[in-house]
N, C-alpha and C positions, 0 to 999 in steps of 0.2 A: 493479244492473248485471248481475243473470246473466242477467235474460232478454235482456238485449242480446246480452249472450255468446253466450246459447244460438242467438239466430237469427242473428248474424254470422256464429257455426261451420257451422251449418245451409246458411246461403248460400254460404259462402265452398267449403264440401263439393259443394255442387250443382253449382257451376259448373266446380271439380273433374272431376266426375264426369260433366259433359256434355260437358267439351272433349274427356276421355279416351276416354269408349267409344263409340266411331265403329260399334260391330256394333249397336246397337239403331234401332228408325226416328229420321227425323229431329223428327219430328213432337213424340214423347215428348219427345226432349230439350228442345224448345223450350219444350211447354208446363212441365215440370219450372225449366226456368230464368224462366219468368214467372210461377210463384210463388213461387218465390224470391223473387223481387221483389215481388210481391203482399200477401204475407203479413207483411213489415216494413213497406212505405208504412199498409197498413193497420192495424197495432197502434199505430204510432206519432199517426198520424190521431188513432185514439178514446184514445190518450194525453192529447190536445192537446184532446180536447173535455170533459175534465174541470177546464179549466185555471179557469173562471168558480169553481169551489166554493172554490179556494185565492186567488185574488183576493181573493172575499169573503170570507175568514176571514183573511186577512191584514191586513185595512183599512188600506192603505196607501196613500198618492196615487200615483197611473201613474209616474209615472217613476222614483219609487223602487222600487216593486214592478219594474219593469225592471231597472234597477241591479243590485238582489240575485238576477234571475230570470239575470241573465248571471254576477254575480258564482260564483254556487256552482253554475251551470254548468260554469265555467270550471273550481273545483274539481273537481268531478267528472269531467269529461272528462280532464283532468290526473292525475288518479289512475290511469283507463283509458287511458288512453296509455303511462304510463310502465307498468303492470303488463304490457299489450300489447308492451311495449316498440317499441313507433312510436316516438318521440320524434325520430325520424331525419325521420319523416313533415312535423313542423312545421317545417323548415327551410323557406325559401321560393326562390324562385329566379326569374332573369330570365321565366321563361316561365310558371310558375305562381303568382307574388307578387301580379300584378296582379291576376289573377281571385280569386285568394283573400279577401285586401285587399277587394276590390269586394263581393264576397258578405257581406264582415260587416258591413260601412258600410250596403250596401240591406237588409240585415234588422234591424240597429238603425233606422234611419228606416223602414222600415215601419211596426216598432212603436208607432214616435214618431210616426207622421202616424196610427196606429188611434189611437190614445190621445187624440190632439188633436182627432180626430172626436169622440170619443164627448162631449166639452165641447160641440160644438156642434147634434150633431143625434140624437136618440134613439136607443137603442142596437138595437132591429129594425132601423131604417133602415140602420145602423151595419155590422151585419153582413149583412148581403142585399148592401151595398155591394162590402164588404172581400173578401167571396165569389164576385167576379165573377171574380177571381182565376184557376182554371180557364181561364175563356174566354178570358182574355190568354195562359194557357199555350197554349193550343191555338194563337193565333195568331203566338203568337212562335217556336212547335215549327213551324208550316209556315214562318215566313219566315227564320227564322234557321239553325234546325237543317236544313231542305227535310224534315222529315218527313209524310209522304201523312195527311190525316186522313183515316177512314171517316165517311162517314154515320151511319151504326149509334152512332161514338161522339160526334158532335155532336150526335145527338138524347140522349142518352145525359148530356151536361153539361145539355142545354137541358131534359129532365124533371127534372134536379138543382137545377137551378137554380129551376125552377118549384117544387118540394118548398120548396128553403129560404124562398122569399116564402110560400107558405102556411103554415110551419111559424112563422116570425115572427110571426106573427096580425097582419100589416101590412093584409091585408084588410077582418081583423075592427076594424080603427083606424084608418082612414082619415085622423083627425084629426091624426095626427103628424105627418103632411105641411105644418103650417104652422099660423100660428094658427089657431083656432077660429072667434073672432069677427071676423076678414077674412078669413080664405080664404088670405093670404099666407104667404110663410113667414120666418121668423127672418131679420135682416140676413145674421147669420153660418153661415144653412143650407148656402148653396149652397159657399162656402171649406171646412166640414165634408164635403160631397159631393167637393169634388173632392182634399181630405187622404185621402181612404177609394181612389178610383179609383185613385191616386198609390201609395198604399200597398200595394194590391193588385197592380200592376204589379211594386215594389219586390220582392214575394215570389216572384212567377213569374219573373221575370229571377236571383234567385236560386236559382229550381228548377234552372233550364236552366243553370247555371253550374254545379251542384252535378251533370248528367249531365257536362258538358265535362273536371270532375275525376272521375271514375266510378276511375281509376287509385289515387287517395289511398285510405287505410282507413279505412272507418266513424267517423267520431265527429272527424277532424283538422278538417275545415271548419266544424262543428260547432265546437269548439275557437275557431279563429280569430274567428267571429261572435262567441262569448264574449267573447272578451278584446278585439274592438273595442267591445263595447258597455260593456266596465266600466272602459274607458278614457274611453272617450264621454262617459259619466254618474256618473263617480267623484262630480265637486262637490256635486251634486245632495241627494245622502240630507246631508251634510255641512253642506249649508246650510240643510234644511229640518228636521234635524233626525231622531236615529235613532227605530224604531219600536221600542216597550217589548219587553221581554227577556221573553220565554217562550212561548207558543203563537204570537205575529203571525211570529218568527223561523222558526221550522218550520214554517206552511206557505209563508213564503217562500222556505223551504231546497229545498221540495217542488217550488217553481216553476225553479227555476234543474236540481236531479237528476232530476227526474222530466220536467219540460214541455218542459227544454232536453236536457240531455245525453243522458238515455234516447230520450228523444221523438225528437229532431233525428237521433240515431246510427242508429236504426231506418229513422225517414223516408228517409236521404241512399245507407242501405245498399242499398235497394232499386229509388231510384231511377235509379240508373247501368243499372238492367236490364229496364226499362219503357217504352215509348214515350210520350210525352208527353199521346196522347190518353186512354190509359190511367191512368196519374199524376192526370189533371185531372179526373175521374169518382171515384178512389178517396179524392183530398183534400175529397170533400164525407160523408166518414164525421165530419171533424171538426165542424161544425155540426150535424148530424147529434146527435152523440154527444150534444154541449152544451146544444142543447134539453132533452132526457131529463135529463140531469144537473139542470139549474134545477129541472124540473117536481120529482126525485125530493127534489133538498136543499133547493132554496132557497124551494120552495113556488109555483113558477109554474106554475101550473094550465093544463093544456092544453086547446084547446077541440078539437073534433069536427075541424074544417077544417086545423088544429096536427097533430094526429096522420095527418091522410090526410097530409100534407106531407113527414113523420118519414119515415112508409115508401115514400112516394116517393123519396124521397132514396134511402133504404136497400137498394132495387130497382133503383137507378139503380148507385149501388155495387157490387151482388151481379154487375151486368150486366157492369160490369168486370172484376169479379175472374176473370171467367168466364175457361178459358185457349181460345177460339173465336179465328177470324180477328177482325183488328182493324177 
């Protein structure tokens, strides 16, 4: 929780300090406040793309790994709330309950529609899907929020987007697409296809709720998502059964402090202070990350067309982070 600390203080300083000195250009200020924001969407991002090495060392079935990934969330965020002394923050109220509420329910079923994909259709497919994510943001930032996209930054998702398909070696596999020996694909591909589109909406509708609350502090919405999803899925570990005591419980400890509470607080702190086209270029550092992580731990071997992908992506990112017109 300190590097949370440190770039909450960090941000919270900046914007401090932009509202207050009116004698410097305006220019500086602004770029100065757009990494503020830059700089947590993007730790938090390659947070989240480390998330695959704790799954698999957890070997836990999805919903459970969920449960516990909200449960000790929830802890954690609770800890930093109350030492924060927010606690005032989690009350909810006529005008912010609703949207709060909403954001934890669409990020739990997120989850729960990636999860139920990855049963039905191979997990490259899986994530090139769940990834399209970005592009819903950028469409729901123009029609909901009226925010202007630039050019610059839809070419900008769309070389990102082209990085993560070749980064998947979905090229190099053509075959995943459906059986081998028909050509067709799985009964239950295309309901997998459209659990991943579904779920990917559920997350971007929850970005744009999480600028609408820009007001709240770091880590409270965060919070709420917790405790609706360990509500959600309390029965679950219960009835399937706990995961044996000692290494499976810590790295699912690591998924709930590290993926959620750190992760999510970072994410939510920065995003109140970015524009949406910006946001949607810099959430593709998470796949990104992921790939590399596989290739380093889990021994997935990257081919030639894998790595041009990588730093596509990574280039597409950097493009963002950039503090230029948007």
């Amino acid at each position: 929780m300190d590097i949370a600390q440190t770039v909450f203080m960090t941000t919270k300083q900046s914007l401090h300090d932009g509202a207050a000195d009116f004698s410097g250009p305006r220019q500086v200020r602004c770029g100065s406040l757009r990494m503020a924001g830059v700089l947590p969407v993007l730790l938090g991002s390659m947070l989240l793309g480390t998330i695959g090495v704790f799954v698999h060392r957890a070997d836990a079935d999805p919903l459970t790994a969920t449960w516990f990934r909200c449960a000790f969330g929830l802890l954690g965020l609770t800890c930093w709330v109350l030492w924060r002394r927010q606690a005032g923050f989690l009350r909810l109220t006529p005008s912010t309950g609703p949207w709060v509420l909403a954001a934890g329910l669409l990020m739990v079923a997120s989850w729960g529609l990636f999860f139920t994909a990855l049963g039905r259709i191979p997990a490259g497919v899986a994530v090139v899907l769940f990834h399209v994510q970005p592009l819903w943001l950028l469409l729901l930032g123009a029609l909901w929020l009226k925010e202007p996209v630039g050019r610059r930054r839809i070419a900008a998702v769309l070389a990102a987007m082209l990085g993560l398909v070749l980064a998947t070696g979905l090229l190099e596999h053509l075959a995943v697409f459906g059986r081998i020996e028909t050509g067709m694909p799985q009964p239950d591909y295309w309901p997998g296809v459209v659990a991943c589109l579904a779920g990917a909406l559920c997350t971007a509708c929850v970005t744009l709720i999480a600028k609408r609350m820009r007001h709240m502090p770091a880590g409270v919405l965060a919070w709420w998502q917790c405790a609706a999803g360990t509500l959600a899925l309390w029965a679950w570990p219960m009835a399937r059964g706990w995961p044996d005591w000692g290494m499976p419980w810590a790295w699912l400890a690591g998924l709930g402090l590290i993926h959620t509470g750190l992760a999510y607080t970072l994410i939510y702190a920065g995003i109140a202070r970015l524009a949406t086209g910006r946001i949607a270029v810099l959430q593709f550092a998470y796949p990104a990350v992921a790939v590399v992580i596989d290739w380093l731990f889990l021994g997935q071997r990257l081919g030639g067309v894998q790595l041009m992908g990588v730093v596509l992506m990574m280039a597409a990112v950097g493009f963002a982070g950039r503090s230029g017109g948007e």
